[in-house]
C-alpha angles and dihedrals in degrees: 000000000000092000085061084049107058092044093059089045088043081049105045083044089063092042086059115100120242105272118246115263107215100203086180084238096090112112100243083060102060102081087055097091126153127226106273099237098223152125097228116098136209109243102264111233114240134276098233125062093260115157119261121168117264087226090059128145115237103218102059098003105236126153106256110183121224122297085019108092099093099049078051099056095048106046108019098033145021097340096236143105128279085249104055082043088060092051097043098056092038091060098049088040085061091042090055100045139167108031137149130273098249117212096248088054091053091042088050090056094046076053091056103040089055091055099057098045102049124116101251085061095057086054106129125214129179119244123222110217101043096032089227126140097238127163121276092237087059085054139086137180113230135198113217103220118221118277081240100061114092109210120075116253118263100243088044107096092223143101116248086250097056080050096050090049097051113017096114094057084045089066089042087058089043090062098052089064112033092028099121087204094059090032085061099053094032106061096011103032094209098171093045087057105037091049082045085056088045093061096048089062088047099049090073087062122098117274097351097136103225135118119221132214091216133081095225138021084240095065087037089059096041083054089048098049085044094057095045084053097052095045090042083052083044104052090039094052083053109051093045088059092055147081137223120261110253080210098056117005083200089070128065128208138213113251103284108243109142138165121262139233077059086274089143102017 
């Protein structure tokens, strides 16, 4: 009997799925934090509206602007990650709760809230590789660096050894999408409608086979004449607006105006 036992246990054991292993990194678990047990305090902001600057640490208080925040941190600050930072005020926040809104910390927000919502933030620019109105703030100019150079460029989230390693995919990848060659068939298919206008006119010859969308071979040849102009005023517009690949001269690109964080690049 307790042989039979302790196979349907051993059995029901193995039916069992694998329990969860909590490692407190996961990113539901961030925001359970317990109160830091210290002595040490958070600068309290002051009692009067006095500016302070919305992009502030909160530590020292000191204006940080944006993206900096993590070179901050480790040489002016606490020498840690914006991550340990994080942790670190939100648990002597908890520790210190509850307090008051002070009135620099509600002028900061209005702050805030101004510099957001002003005119020069809602600005659109076009971007070049996905061909979208976005605004300008969303947007950076970057400076392709030459296949030769061997350190990545600084907008470009990568170590100069990733660089190094795929770089020249990278410029294959480049072209695809500033190429004004490829530009031009991709989102205008000139040579798909110039080649369509070139039919209509042939389809008024004998025995050619083809059907044509015009009454007469003379509308079918204005139409024609009106399609290789726009894609000759196309193709010209185009290339006056762009420079010339520092991978290939022979090739030209589109302005480079792309989108940061690497989102489009």
């Amino acid at each position: 009997m307790r042989v039979c036992l302790a196979e349907e246990a051993a059995q029901h054991a193995a039916s069992m799925p694998a329990v969860q292993s909590v490692k407190g990194t996961e990113p539901a678990l961030q925001l359970l934090l317990l109160p830091f047990a210290s002595t040490y305090q958070l600068p309290r902001y002051a009692s009067v509206p006095e500016y302070l600057d919305p992009s502030h640490c909160r530590v020292c208080l000191q204006s940080v602007l944006s993206g900096d925040l993590e070179r901050h941190l480790r040489d002016d600050c606490l020498g840690c990650s914006e991550q340990q930072y994080r942790r670190f005020v939100l648990r002597l926040t908890l520790a210190a709760w509850p307090q008051s809104i002070s009135p620099q910390t509600l002028r900061s927000c209005l702050a805030a809230f101004k510099g957001e919502f002003c005119d020069a933030k809602y600005q659109q620019g076009a971007c070049a590789s996905c061909c979208r109105l976005k605004r300008k703030n969303k947007l950076r100019r970057v400076v392709f660096p030459a296949p030769s150079c061997d350190a990545a460029p600084d907008w470009l989230p990568w170590t100069d050894a990733e660089w190094q390693k795929h770089k020249g995919l990278w410029y294959a990848q480049i072209d695809k999408i500033l190429n004004i060659d490829l530009y031009l068939e991709r989102f205008f298919r000139v040579s798909e409608r110039t080649a369509a206008a070139a039919r209509e006119v042939m389809a008024f010859d004998a025995e050619s086979g083809v059907t044509s969308s015009f009454s007469n071979r003379f509308a079918a040849e204005v139409w024609s004449r009106r399609v290789h102009r726009w894609s000759e005023n196309l193709r010209r517009d185009i290339m006056q607006d762009s420079v010339a690949s520092v991978a290939d001269d022979s090739k030209r690109f589109r302005t480079l105006m792309v989108g940061q964080i690497g989102n489009e690049v």
